[in-house]
VEXDONU-359076 format. One record per residue (C-alpha): residue number from 1; z, y, x. Coordinates in steps of 0.25 Angstrom, whole numbers, plus 2048, in hexadecimal, padded with zeros to 3 digits. Layout:
REM residues N
(NUM, (Z, Y, X))
...
//
This chain:
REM residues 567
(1, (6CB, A24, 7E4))
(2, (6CD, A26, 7D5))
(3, (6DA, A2E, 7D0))
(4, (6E5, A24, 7CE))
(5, (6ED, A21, 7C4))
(6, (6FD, A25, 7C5))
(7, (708, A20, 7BD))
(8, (715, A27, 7C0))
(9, (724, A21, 7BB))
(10, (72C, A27, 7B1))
(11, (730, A34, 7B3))
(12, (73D, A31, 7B9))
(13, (737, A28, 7C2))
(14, (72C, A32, 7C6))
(15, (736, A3D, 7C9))
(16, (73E, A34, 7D3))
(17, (731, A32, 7DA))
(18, (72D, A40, 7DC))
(19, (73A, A41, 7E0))
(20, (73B, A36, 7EA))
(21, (72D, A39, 7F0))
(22, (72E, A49, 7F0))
(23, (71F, A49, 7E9))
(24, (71A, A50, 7DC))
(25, (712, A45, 7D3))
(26, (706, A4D, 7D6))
(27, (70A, A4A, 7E5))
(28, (70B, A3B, 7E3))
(29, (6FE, A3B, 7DA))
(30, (6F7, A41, 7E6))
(31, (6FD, A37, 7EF))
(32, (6F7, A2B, 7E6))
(33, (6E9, A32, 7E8))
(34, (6EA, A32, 7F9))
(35, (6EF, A26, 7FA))
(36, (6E4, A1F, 7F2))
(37, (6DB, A27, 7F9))
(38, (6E1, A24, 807))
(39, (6E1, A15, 802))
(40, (6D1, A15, 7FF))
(41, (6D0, A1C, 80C))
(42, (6D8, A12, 814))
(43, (6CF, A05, 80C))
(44, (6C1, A0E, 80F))
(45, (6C5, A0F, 81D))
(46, (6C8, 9FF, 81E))
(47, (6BE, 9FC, 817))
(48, (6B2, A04, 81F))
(49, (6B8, 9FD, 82C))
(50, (6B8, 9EF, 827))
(51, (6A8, 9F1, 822))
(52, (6A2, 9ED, 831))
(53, (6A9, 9E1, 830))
(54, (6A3, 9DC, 824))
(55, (694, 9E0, 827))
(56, (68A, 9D7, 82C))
(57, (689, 9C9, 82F))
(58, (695, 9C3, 82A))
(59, (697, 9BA, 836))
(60, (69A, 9C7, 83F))
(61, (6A5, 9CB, 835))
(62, (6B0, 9C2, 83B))
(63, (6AD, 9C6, 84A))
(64, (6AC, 9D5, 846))
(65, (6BB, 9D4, 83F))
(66, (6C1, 9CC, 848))
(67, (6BF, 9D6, 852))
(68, (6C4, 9E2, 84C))
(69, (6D2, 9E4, 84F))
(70, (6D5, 9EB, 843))
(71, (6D2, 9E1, 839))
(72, (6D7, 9D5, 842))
(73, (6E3, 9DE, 843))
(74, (6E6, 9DE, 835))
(75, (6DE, 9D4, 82D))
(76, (6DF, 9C8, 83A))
(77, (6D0, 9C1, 83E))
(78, (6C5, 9BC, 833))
(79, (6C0, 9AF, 833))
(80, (6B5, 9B2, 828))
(81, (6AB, 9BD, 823))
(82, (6B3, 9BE, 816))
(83, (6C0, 9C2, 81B))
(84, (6BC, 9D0, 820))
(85, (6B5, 9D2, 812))
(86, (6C2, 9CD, 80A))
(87, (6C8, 9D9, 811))
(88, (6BE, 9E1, 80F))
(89, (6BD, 9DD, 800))
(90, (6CA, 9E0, 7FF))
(91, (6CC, 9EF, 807))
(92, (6BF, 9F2, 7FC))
(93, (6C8, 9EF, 7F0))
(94, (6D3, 9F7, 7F4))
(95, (6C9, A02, 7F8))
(96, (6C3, A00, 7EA))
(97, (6CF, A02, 7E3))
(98, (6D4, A0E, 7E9))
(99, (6C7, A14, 7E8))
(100, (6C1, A10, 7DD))
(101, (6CD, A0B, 7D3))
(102, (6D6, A16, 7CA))
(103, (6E3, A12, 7D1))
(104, (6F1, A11, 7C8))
(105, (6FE, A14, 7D2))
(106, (70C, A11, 7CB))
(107, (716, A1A, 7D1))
(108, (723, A13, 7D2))
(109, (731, A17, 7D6))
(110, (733, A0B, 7DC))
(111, (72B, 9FD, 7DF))
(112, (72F, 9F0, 7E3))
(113, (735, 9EC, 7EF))
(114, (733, 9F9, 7F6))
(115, (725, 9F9, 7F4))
(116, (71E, A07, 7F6))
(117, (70F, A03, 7ED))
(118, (70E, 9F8, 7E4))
(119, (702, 9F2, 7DD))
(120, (703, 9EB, 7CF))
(121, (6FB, 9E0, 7D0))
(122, (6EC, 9DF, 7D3))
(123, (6E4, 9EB, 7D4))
(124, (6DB, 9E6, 7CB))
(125, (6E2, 9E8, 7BF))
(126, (6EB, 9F2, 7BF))
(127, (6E6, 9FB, 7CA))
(128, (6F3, A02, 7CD))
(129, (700, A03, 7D7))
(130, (70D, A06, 7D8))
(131, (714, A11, 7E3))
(132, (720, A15, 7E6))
(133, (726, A22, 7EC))
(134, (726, A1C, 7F9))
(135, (717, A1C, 7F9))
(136, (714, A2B, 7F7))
(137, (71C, A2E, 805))
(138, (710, A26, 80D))
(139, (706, A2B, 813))
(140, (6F5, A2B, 80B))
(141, (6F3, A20, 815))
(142, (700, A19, 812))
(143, (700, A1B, 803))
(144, (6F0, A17, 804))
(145, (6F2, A09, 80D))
(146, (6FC, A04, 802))
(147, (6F3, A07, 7F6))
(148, (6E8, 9FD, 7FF))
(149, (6F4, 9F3, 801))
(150, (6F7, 9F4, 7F3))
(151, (6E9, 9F1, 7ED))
(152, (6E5, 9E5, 7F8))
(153, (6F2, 9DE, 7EF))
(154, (6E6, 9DE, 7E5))
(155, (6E2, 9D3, 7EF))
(156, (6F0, 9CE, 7F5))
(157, (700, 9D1, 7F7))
(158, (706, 9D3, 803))
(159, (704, 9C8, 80E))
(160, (70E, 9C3, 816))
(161, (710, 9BF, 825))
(162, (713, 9B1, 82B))
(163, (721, 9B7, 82E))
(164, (722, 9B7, 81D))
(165, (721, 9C7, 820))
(166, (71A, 9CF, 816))
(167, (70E, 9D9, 81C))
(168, (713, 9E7, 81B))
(169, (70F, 9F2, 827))
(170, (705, 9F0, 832))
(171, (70D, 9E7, 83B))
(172, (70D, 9DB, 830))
(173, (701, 9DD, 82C))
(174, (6F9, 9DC, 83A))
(175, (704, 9D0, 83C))
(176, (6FD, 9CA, 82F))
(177, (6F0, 9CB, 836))
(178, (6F5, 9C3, 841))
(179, (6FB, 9B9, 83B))
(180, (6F3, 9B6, 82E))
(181, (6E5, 9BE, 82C))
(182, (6E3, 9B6, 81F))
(183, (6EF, 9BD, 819))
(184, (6EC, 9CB, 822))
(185, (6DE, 9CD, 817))
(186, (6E6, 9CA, 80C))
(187, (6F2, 9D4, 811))
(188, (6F2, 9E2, 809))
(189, (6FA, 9E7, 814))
(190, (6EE, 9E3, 81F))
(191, (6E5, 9EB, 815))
(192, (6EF, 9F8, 817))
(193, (6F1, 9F7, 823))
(194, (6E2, 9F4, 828))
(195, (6DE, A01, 820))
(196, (6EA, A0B, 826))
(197, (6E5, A05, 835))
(198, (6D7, A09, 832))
(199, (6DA, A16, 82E))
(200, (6E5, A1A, 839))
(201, (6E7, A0E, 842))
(202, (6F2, A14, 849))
(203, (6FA, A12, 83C))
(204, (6FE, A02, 83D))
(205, (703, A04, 84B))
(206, (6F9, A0C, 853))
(207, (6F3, 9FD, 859))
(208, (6E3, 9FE, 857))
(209, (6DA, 9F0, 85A))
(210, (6D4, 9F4, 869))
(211, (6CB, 9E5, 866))
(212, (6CA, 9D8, 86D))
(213, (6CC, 9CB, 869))
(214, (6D6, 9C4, 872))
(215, (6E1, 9B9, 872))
(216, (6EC, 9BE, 86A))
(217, (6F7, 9C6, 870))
(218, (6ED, 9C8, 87F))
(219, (6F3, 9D0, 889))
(220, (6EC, 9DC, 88B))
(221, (6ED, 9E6, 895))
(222, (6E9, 9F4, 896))
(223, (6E8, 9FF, 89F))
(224, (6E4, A0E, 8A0))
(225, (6DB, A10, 8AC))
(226, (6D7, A20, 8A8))
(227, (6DC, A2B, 89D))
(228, (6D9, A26, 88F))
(229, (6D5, A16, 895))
(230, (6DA, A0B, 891))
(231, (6D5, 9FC, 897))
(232, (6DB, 9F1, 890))
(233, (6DA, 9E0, 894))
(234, (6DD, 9D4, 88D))
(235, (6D7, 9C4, 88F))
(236, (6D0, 9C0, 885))
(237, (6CF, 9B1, 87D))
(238, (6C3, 9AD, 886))
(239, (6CD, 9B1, 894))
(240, (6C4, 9BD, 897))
(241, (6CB, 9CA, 899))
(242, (6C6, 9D6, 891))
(243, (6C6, 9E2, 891))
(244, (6C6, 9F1, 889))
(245, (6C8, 9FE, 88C))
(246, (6CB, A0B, 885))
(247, (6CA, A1A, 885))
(248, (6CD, A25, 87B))
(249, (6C1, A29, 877))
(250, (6BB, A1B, 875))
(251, (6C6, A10, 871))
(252, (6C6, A03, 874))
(253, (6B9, 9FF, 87A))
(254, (6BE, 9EF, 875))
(255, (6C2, 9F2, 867))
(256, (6B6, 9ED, 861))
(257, (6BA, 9E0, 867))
(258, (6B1, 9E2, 873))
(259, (6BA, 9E2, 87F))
(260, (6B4, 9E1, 88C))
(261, (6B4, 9D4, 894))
(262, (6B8, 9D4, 8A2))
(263, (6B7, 9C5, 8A7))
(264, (6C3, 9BD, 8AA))
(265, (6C5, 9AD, 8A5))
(266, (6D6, 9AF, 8A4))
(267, (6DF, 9A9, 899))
(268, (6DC, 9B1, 88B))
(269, (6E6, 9BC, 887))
(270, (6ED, 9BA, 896))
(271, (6F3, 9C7, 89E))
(272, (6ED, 9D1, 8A6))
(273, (6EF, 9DB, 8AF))
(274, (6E7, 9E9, 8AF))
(275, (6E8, 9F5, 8B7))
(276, (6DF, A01, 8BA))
(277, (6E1, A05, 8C9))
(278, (6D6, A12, 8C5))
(279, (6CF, A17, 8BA))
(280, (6C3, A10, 8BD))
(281, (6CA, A04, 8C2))
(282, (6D1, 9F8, 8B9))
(283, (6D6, 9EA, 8BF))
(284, (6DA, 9DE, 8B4))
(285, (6E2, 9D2, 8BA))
(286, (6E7, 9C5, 8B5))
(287, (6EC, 9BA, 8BA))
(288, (6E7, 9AD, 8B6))
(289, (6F0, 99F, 8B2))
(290, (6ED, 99A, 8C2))
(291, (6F2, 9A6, 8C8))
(292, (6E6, 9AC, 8CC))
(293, (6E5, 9BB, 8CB))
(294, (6D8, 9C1, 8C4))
(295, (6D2, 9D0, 8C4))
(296, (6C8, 9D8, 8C0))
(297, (6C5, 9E6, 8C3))
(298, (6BC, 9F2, 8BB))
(299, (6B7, 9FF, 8C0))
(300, (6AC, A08, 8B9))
(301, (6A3, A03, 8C1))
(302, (6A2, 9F4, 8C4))
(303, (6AA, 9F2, 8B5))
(304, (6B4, 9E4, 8B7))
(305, (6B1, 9DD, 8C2))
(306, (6B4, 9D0, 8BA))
(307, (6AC, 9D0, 8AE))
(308, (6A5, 9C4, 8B2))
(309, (6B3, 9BB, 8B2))
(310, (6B3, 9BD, 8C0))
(311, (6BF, 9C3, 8C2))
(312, (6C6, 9C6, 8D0))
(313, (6D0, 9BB, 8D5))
(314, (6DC, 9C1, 8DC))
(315, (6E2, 9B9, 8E7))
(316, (6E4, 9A9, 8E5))
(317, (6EB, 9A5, 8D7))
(318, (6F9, 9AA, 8D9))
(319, (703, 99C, 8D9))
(320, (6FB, 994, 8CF))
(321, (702, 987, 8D6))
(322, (70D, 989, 8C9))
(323, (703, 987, 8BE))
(324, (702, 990, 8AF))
(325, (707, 988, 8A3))
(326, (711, 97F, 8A3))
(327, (719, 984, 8AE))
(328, (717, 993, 8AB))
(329, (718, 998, 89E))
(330, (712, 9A8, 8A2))
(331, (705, 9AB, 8A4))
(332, (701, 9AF, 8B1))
(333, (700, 9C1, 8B3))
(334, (6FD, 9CB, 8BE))
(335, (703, 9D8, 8BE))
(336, (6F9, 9E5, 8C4))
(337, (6FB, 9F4, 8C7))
(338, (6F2, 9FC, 8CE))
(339, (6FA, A04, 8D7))
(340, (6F1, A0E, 8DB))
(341, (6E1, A0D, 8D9))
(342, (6DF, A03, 8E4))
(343, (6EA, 9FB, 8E4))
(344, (6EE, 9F0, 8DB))
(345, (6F9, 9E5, 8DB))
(346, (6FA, 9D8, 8D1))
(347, (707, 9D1, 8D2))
(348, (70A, 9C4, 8CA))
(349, (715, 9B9, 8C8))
(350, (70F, 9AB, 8CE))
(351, (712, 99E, 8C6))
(352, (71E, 99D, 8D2))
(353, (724, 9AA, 8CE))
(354, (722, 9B1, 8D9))
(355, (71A, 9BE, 8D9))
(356, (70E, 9C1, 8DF))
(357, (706, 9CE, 8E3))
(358, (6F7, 9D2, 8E6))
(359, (6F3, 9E1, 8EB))
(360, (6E6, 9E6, 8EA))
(361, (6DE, 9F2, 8F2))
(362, (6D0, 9F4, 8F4))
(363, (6CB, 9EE, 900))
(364, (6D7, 9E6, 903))
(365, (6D5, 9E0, 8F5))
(366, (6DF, 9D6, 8EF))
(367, (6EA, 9D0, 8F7))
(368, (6EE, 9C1, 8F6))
(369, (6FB, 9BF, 8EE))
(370, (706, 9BF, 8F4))
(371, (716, 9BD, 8EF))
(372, (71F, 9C7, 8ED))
(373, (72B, 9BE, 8E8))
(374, (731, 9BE, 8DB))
(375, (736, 9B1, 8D4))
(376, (731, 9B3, 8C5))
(377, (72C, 9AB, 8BA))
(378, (720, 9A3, 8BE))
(379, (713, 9AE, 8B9))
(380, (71E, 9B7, 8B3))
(381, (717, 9C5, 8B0))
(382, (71A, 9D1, 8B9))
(383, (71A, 9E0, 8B9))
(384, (715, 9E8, 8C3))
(385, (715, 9F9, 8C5))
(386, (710, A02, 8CF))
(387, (71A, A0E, 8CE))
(388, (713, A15, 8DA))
(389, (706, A10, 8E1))
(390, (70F, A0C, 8EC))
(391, (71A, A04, 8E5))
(392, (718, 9F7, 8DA))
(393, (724, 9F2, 8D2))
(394, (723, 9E4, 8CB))
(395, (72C, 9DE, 8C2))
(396, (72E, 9CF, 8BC))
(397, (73C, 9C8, 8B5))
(398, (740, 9BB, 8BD))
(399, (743, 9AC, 8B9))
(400, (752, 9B3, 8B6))
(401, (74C, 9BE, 8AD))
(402, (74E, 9C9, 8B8))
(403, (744, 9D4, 8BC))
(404, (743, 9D5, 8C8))
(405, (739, 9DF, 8D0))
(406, (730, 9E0, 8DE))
(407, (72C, 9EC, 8E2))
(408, (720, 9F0, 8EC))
(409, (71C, 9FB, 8F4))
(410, (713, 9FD, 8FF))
(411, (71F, 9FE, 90A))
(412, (727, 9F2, 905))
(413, (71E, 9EA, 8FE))
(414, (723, 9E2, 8F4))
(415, (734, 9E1, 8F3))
(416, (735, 9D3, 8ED))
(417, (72C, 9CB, 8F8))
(418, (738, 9C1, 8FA))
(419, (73C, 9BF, 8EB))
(420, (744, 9CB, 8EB))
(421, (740, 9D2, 8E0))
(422, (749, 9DB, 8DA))
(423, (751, 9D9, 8CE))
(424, (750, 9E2, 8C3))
(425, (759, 9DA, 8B9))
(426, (759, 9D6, 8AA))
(427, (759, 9CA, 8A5))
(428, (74D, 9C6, 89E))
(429, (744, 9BC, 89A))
(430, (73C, 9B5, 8A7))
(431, (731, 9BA, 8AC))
(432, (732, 9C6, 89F))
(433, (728, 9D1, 8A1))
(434, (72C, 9DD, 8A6))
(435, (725, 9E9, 8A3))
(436, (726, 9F6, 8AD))
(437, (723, A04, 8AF))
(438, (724, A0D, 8B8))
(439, (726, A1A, 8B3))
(440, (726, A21, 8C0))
(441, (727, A1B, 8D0))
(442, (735, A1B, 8CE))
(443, (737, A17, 8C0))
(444, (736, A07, 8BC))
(445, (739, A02, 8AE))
(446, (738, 9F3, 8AA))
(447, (738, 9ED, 89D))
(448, (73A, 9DD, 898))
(449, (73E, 9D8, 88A))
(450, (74A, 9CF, 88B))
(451, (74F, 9C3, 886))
(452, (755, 9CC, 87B))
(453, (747, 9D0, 877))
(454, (74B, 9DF, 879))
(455, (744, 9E6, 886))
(456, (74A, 9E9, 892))
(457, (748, 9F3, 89E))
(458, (74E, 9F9, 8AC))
(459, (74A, A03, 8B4))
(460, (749, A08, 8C1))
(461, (74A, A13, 8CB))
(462, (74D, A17, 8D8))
(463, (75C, A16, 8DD))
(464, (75F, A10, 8CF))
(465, (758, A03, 8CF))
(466, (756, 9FC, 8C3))
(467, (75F, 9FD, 8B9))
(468, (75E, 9EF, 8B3))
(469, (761, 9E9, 8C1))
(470, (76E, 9E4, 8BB))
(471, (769, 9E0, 8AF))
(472, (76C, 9EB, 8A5))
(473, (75E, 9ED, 8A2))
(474, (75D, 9F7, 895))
(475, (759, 9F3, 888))
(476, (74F, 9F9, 880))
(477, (751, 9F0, 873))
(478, (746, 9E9, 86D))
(479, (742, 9DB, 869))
(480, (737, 9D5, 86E))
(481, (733, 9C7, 874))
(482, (73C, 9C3, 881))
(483, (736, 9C6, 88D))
(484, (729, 9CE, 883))
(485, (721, 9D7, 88C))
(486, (723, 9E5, 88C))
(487, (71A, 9F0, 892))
(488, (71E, 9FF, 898))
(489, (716, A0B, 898))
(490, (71D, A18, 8A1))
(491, (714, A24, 89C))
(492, (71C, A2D, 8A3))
(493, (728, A2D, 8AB))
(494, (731, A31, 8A0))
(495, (72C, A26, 897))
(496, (72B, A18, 896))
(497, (726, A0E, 88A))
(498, (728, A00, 886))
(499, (720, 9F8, 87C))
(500, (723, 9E9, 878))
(501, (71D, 9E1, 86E))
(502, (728, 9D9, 864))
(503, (727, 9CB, 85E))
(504, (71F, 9CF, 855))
(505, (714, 9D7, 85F))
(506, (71A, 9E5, 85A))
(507, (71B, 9ED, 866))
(508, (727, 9F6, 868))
(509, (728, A04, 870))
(510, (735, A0A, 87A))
(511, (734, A15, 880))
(512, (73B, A1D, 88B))
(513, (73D, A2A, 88E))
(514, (743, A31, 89B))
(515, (74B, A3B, 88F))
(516, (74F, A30, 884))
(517, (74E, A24, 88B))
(518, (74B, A17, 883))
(519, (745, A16, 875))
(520, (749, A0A, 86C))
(521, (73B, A01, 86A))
(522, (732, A05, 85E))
(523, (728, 9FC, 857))
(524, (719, A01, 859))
(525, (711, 9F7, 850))
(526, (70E, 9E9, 851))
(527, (701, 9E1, 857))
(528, (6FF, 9D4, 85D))
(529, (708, 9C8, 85E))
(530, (716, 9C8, 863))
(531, (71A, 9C9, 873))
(532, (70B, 9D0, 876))
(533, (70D, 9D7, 882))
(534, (709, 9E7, 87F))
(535, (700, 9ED, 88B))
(536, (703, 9FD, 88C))
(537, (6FD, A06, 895))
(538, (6FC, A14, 899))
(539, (6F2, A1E, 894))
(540, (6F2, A28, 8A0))
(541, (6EA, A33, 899))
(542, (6F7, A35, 88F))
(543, (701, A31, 89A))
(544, (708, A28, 893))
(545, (701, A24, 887))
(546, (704, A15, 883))
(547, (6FA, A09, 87E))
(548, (6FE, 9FC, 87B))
(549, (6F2, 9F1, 878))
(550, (6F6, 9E4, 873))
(551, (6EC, 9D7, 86E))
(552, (6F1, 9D4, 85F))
(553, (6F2, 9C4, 85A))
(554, (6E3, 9C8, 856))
(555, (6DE, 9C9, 863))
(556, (6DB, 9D7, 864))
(557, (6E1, 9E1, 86D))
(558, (6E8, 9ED, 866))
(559, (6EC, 9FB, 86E))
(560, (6F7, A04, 868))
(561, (6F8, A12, 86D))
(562, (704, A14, 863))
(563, (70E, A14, 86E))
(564, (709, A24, 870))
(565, (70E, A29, 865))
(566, (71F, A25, 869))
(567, (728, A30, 86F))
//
């Protein structure tokens, strides 16, 4: 970089700065120097990623961007050559000028409308801008992204979204990408923020691209089958299910868009239910619009036994007499938990509302469904816990907006045979999710969001039963979508956590503590489109450490390991 100019205010105006920024002028002259330096830094970093994507045939450059879930996250899909090298033009411009170009920088008491830098006109001629005081408190990378912002308004102002929104901060600038890519390449903001991403991608939220290119808003589900492994699922557009895995010291093996397929011909972006019974063993479930149960099964050694689309049909369809569509509005699930390492138990909701179960064990292999009662919404999801090996739990909300509960053990079998199932109250939203834990064998905690869009939960224990049976289930606040689906993580007995995505697809955090109790919800960042359910799982190497994985409206599956670093 070349020294930049610096005019200061009068005299008067100059001292009330030093005073309101605690600086020397020699301090804030130094300050100008790292952040234009920082700014060049952040341009060259951008830069030197975007070059493989504009090398080579020109006909690869479309494919090879819209499968990088770093610029689809914050520049949306290319439908021609010459929009990746529009950007790349114009990151090369700013880089010029900060490198190349003696800067001028105004210093101002004061600007316009809050505003903590301000260009006059376009860099061409003059080539200077304005800061305030407030500048000079931000960090080099901060100060050095808004001078990048600054000069892309060489090129464009400040986009707005559909919602008449200007683009300011992370959350509207990957909502722009979403909405209107056109406008994202010509957002100075997107330019800012694609540069802090590549050189600290924990700093717009902590949600880094693990690839894939699915329907938008896919379920995925994940699992950790051994210390530092995670194995996550999702349906593709073409009905096949893939699959990727990570591990600390490789990443995601899928985030060069090359996700595994494992077979499967299911509806695109539909449920799935995943569980690892061992380290070496992992199941996948789902349960097609006919009512017939798939699975597929991997080991080390024989790798997924339905990789050729021949996947295992459980039992005959489970009451496909009521058909999918216009009767039923939900799409058909099965629940799984792996109880110990050889056994496993599915239950689901049939199209009649009554619930049925199916047990495996080796040898004996999977038993015909049967009924265990109920009365729910036809197809209406359930959850299901193992709290010991030897006792299941599994929860669903009624026709009346009740949850009610059957539990099993191998003694009793299973308590609501004769529709008696156990009311555990509220008054919800039929057939709402209800998310569980079991934060030790005699410890439950449910959650649904309400009517009221806030989130709800009772709890349960020995001799005390649960504490929302009459209704005066505890609020933890909130404002979500009614009847949204939450998901729990217990990392310890002491602890539990809750994460629910808002209208807007930005996922909020409580948490409980045995000594504090309830935490009000915190915003973590944004992705995705609203009311995407959030998958979180356990890593058991930290004992408690959290991972949520969500698929964005651009089709590709983003993991957040953000959640670690909250009390």
């Amino acid at each position: 970089m070349k020294k930049p100019k610096i005019d200061w205010p009068s005299q008067k105006k100059t001292d009330a700065i030093l005073a309101e920024t605690g600086l020397s002028k020699s301090e804030m002259e130094d300050l100008i120097g790292s952040g234009i330096r920082r700014g060049e830094h952040l341009a060259d970093v951008a830069m030197t990623y975007l070059e493989p994507f504009v090398e080579g045939d020109e006909d690869d450059w479309e494919g090879r961007w819209n499968g990088d879930g770093v610029l689809t996250m914050w520049f949306g899909r290319i439908d021609a050559p010459n929009h990746a090298t529009d950007v790349q033009r114009r990151l090369r411009s700013a880089y010029d000028r900060l490198s190349d170009e003696v800067l001028t920088v105004n210093i101002k008491d004061e600007l316009p409308k809050d505003y903590h830098a301000q260009n006059l006109g376009a860099f061409l001629s003059p080539k200077a801008f304005r800061v305030a005081p407030e500048w000079f408190t931000y960090s080099d990378t901060k100060r050095g992204s808004i001078l990048i912002h600054e000069l892309l308004h060489e090129w464009f102002p400040d986009q707005e979204l559909e919602s008449g929104d200007k683009v300011y901060g992370s959350t509207k600038a990957k909502q722009l990408a979403i909405e209107d890519p056109y406008h994202a390449r010509r957002s100075p903001e997107n330019y800012e923020w694609l540069c802090v991403h590549l050189d600290d991608p924990g700093s717009d939220g902590d949600w880094e691209p693990a690839g894939g290119y699915f329907p938008a808003g896919a379920e995925v589900r994940a699992v950790s089958r051994r210390p530092a492994q995670l194995d996550a699922f999702v349906i593709g557009n073409n009905g096949v299910v893939f699959t990727s895995s990570w591990t600390s010291a490789g990443g995601w093996s899928g985030a060069q868009d090359d996700w595994w397929p494992i077979g499967g011909d299911f509806a695109s972006g539909g449920p799935l239910a995943v569980v690892a019974r061992s380290s070496d063993h992992l199941d996948v479930f789902h349960r097609a619009k006919n009512g017939q149960v798939h699975s597929s099964a991997w080991t080390p050694e024989d790798g997924w036994s339905g990789v050729d689309g021949d996947w295992w049909r459980i039992g005959d369809p489970v009451v496909a007499d009521v058909p999918f569509g216009p009767v039923l509005s939900r799409m058909p699930t099965v629940s799984a938990v792996a109880r110990r390492a050889d056994r496993l138990d599915l239950v689901t909701t049939g199209a009649n509302g009554f619930v049925y179960t199916s047990a495996w064990s080796p040898g004996a292999g999977w038993s015909p469904w049967s009924s265990i009662g109920g009365g729910f919404p036809g197809n209406a999801p359930l959850s299901i816990v193992a709290r010991t090996p030897d006792v299941l739990d599994v929860f669903a909300t009624d026709d009346d907006g009740v949850v009610r509960t059957s539990s099993w053990s191998e003694e009793r079998g299973w308590s609501g045979l004769d529709g008696g199932w156990w009311r555990v109250g509220g008054s919800f939203p039929d057939g709402a999710p209800v998310a569980v834990a079991a934060r030790t064998p005699e410890n439950l905690d449910v959650f649904v969001v309400g009517s009221d869009g806030a989130v709800h939960t009772s709890a349960w224990s020995p001799g005390q039963g649960w504490s929302g049976a009459d209704d005066d289930w505890w609020s933890l606040g909130g404002s979500f979508s009614p009847g949204a689906a939450a998901a729990v993580v217990a990392p310890d007995a002491g602890r539990l956590e809750v994460y629910v995505p808002d209208r807007d697809g930005v996922v909020h955090q409580a948490v409980w503590t045995a000594g504090t109790g309830w935490e009000p919800f915190v915003a973590l960042d944004d992705l995705g489109p609203a009311g995407v359910p959030v998958g979180t799982l356990v890593d058991a190497v930290d004992h408690g450490d959290v991972s949520l994985l969500m698929t964005g409206a651009n089709g590709v599956v983003y993991v957040s390991d953000r959640a670690r670093v909250h009390p």
